[in-house]
C-alpha positions as CSV (number, residue, x, y, z in Angstrom):
1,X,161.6,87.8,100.1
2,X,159.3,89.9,98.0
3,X,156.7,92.4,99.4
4,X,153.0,92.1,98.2
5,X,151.7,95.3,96.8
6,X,147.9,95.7,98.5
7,X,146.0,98.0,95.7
8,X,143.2,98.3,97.9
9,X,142.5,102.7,97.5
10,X,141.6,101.6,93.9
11,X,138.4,99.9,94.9
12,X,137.5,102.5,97.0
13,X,134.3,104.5,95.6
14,X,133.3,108.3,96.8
15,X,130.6,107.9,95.3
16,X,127.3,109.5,97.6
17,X,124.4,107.5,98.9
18,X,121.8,109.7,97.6
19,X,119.4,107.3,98.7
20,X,119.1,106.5,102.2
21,X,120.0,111.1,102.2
22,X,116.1,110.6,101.1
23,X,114.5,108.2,103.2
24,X,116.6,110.2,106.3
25,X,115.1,112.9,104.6
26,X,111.5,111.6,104.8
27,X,111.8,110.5,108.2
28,X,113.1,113.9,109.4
29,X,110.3,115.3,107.7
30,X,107.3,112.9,109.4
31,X,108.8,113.1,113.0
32,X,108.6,117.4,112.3
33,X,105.2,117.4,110.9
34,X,104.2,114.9,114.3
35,X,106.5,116.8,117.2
36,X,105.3,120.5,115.9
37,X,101.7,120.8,116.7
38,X,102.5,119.3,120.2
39,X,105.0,122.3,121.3
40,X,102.5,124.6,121.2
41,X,102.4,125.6,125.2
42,X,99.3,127.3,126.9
43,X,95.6,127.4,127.0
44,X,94.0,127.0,123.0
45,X,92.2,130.3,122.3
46,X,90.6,130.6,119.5
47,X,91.4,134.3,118.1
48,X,88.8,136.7,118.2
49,X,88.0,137.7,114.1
50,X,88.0,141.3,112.9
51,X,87.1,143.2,109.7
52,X,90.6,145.8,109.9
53,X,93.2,144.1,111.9
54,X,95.6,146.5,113.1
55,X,99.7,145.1,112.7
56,X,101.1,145.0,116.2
57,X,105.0,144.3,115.2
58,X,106.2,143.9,119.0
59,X,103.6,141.5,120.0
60,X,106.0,138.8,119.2
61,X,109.1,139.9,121.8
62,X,110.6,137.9,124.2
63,X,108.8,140.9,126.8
64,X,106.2,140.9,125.3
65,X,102.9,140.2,128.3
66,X,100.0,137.7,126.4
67,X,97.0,138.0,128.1
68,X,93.8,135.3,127.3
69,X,90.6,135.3,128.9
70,X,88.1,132.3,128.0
71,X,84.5,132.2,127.3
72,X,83.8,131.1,131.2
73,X,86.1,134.5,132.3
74,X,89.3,132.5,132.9
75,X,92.3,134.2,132.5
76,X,95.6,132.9,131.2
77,X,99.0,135.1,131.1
78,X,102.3,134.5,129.7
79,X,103.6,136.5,132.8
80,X,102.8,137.5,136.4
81,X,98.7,137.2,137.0
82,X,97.6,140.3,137.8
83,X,94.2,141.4,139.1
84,X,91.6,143.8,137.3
85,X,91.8,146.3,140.2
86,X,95.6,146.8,139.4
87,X,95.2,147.2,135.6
């Protein structure tokens, strides 16, 4: 009794799918665009303008205190509120 020689690993092709890479690609891309402006957390302030900004480098530390007050004098903070008699 003869064995049967399977030459299945020549059929085999590594070839890459470069095509549905793309439209994964695309779909990534669309739920980013969607999810992004939505993680923005706090109140919307819109940012005072000035003629020389001044570069604050630190302002963007994890310690770092943001402190918004609104056009009807609401304040907002990122961290403990604290009242104008202890500032």
């Amino acid at each position: 009794m003869a064995l049967a020689k399977r030459n299945e690993g020549a059929n085999v092709s590594s070839d890459i799918n470069v095509t549905t890479d793309g439209g994964r690609d695309v779909v990534l891309l669309i739920i980013f665009m969607v999810v992004t402006p939505m993680l923005q957390h706090g109140k919307q302030v819109d940012m005072a303008q000035v003629n020389s900004p001044i570069d604050m480098h630190d302002a963007d530390k994890e310690d770092a205190l943001q402190v918004a007050i609104t056009r009807d004098k609401q304040g907002f903070s990122s961290g403990p509120i604290l009242s104008i008699r202890t500032i």
